[in-house]
C-alpha positions as CSV (number, residue, x, y, z in Angstrom):
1,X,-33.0,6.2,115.9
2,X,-32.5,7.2,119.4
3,X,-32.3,10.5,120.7
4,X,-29.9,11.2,124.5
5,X,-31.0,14.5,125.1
6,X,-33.5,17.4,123.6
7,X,-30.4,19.1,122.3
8,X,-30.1,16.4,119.7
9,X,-33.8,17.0,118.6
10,X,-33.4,20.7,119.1
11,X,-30.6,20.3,116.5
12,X,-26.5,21.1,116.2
13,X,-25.0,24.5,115.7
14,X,-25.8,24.9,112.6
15,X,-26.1,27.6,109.6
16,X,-30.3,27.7,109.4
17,X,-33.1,27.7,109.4
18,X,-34.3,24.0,109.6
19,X,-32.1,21.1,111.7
20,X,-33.8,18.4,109.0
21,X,-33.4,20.6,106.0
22,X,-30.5,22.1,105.8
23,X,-28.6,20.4,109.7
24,X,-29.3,17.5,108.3
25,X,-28.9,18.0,104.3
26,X,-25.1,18.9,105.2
27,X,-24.4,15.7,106.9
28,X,-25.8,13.7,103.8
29,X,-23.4,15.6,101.6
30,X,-20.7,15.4,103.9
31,X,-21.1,11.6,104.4
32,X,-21.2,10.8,100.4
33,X,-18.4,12.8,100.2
34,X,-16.5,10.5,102.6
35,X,-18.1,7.1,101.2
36,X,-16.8,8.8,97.9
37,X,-13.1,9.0,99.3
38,X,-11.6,11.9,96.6
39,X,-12.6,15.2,95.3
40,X,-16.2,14.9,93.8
41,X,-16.2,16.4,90.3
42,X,-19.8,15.9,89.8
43,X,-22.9,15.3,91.5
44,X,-26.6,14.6,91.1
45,X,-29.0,15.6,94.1
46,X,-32.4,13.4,93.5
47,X,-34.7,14.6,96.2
48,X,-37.9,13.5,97.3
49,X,-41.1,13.9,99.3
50,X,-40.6,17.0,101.5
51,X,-36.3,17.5,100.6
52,X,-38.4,18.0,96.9
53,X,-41.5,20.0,97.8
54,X,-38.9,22.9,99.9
55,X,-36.0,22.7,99.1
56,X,-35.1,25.9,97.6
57,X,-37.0,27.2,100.6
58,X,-35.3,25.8,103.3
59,X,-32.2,26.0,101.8
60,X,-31.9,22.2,101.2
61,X,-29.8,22.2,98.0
62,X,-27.1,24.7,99.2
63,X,-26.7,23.2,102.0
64,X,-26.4,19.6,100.8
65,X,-23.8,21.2,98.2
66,X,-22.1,22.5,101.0
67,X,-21.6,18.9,102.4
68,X,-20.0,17.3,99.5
69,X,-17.5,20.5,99.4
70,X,-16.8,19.7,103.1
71,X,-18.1,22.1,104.7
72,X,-19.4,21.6,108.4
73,X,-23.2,22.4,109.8
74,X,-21.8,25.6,111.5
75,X,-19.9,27.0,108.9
76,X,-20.9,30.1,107.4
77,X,-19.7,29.3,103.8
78,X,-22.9,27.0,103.5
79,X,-24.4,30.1,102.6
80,X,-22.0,30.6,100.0
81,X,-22.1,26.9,98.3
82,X,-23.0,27.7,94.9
83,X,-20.2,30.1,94.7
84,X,-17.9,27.3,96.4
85,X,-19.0,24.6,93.9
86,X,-18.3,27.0,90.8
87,X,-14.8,28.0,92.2
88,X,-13.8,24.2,92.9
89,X,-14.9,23.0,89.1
90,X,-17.6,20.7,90.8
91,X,-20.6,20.2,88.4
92,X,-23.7,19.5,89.9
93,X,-27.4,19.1,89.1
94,X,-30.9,18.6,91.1
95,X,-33.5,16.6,90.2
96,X,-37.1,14.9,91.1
97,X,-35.6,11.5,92.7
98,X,-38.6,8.5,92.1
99,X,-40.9,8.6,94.9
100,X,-40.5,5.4,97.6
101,X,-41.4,4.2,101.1
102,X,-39.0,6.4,102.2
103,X,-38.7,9.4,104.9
104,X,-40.1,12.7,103.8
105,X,-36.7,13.9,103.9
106,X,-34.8,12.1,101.4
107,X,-32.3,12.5,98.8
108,X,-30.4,10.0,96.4
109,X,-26.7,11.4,95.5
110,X,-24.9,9.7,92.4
111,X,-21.4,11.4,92.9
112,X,-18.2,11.2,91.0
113,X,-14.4,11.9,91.2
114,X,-11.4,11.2,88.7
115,X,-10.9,7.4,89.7
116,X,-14.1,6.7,91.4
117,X,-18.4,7.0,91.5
118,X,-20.5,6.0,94.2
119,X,-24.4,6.7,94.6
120,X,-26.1,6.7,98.2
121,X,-29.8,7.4,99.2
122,X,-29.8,9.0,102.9
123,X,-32.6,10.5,104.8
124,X,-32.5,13.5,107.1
125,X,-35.0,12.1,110.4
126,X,-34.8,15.2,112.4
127,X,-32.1,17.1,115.5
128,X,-29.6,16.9,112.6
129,X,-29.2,13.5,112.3
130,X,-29.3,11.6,109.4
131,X,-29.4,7.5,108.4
132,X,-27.9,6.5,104.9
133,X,-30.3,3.9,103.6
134,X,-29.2,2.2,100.4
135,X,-25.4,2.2,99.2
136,X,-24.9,1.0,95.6
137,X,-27.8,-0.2,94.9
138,X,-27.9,-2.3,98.2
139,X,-29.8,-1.7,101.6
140,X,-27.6,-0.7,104.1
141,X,-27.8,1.2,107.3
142,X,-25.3,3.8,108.9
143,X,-25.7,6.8,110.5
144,X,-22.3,8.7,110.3
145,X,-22.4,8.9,114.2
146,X,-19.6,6.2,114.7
147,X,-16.2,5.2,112.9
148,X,-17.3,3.2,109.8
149,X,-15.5,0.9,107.7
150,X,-17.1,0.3,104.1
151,X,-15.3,-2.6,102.6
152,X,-15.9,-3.6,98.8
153,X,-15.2,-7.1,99.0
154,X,-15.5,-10.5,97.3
155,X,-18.2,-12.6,99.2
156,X,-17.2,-16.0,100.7
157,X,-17.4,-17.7,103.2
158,X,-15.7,-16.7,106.6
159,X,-15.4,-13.1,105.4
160,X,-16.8,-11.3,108.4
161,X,-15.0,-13.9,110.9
162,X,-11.4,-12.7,109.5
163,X,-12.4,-8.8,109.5
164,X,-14.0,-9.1,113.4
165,X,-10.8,-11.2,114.0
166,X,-8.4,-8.9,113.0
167,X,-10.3,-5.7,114.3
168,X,-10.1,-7.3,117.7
169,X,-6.7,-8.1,117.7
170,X,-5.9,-5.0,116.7
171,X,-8.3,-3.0,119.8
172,X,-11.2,-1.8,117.4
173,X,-14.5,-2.1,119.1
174,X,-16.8,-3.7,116.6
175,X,-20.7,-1.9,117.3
176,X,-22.4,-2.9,114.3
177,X,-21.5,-5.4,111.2
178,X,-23.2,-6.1,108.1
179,X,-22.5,-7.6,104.5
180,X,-24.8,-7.1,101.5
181,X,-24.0,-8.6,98.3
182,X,-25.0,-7.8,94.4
183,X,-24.9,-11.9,93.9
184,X,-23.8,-15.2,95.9
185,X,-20.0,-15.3,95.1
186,X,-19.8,-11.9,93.7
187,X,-19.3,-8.9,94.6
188,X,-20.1,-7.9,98.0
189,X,-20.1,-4.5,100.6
190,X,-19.7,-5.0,104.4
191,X,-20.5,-1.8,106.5
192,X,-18.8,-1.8,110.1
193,X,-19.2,0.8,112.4
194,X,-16.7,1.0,115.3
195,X,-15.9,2.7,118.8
196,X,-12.9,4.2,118.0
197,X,-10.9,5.6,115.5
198,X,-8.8,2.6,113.1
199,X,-5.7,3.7,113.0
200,X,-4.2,3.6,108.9
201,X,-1.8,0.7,109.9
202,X,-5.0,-1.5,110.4
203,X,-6.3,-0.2,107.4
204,X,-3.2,-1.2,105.9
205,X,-3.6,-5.2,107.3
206,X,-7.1,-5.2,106.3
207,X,-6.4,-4.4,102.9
208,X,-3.5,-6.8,102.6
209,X,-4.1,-9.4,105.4
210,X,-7.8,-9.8,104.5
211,X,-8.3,-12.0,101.0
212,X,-10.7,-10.4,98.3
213,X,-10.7,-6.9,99.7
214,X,-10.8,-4.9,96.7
215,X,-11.2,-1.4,98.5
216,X,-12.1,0.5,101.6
217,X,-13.6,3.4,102.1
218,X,-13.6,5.3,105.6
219,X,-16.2,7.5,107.4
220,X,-15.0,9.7,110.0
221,X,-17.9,10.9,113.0
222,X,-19.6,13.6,111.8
């Protein structure tokens, strides 16, 4: 991960005290929430290493609450998540997540809303920012700090040529692209992060002008 500045290690403006614990706890939340694409209902925070040792301390689990309800780094509801969470019906739950070669700062969160579920593990890596890791049970890599498409897919052949095709034509700057797939054949995730904005009429032609797109899921810059 690189860092442009010292502000960005420093941290954003952010509701305390810690830019990896709580900065960066919001951002998770906020980006499952978005990878979710509704309302979350429920959701299961599985923390580990460090997010595990102090988080009630730091003010980890409120503030990763606060992301799933939306709420920015600066707002000064994160205090209030808890409260939030009861008032919107969203049922939620912490627990010991297995320990792995992963970041101190980690967390797996298995969210869920009327028509959909998604699970995510993401680790907070300091300044604020934050890197999802695994998505569904496949290793992935975004950091919510560009545009990014999530497209659940059927895997065959020429897949990525027709979505980079159609992106270009349609002026979307392509930074990074990557499929991961549950089986050959099956069903499959591609993760692209772009430059700009895509605009819902490309959204529209991917999901009709691309075959064995099955759903897509957008994440706007954090």
């Amino acid at each position: 991960m690189k860092y442009n500045s010292a502000f960005e290690i420093i941290g954003p403006v952010m509701v305390g005290p810690s830019s990896s614990h709580t900065a960066g706890a919001v951002r998770i939340g906020r980006l499952a929430r978005e990878v979710l694409g509704e309302r979350p209902t429920q959701v299961r925070f599985e923390l580990m290493g460090s997010f595990l040792a102090t988080y009630r301390g730091h003010g980890t689990d409120v503030a990763l609450l606060a992301g799933v309800l939306g709420l920015d780094t600066a707002d000064a509801d994160v205090r209030r998540a808890r409260d939030l969470a009861h008032e919107a019906g969203l049922a939620y739950e912490f627990a010991a997540g297995r320990a792995e070669h992963h970041h101190p700062n980690t967390v797996r969160v298995v969210l869920a809303g009327a028509t959909r579920a998604t699970a995510l593990v993401a680790s907070s890596i300091g300044g604020g920012k934050v890197e999802v890791i695994e998505l569904d049970g496949l290793h992935v890599r975004f950091t919510g700090e560009r545009f990014t498409l999530i497209l659940y897919h059927v895997d065959e052949q020429g897949f990525l040529a027709r979505v980079s095709r159609l992106l270009d034509e349609r002026g979307s700057n392509i930074a990074r692209l990557s499929l991961e797939r549950w089986t050959k054949g099956g069903d499959a995730v591609t993760v692209c992060e772009v430059d700009q904005p895509v605009p819902a009429s490309v959204l529209a032609d991917l999901r009709a002008g691309i075959r064995g797109v099955r759903d897509i899921r957008v994440v706007s810059v954090l």
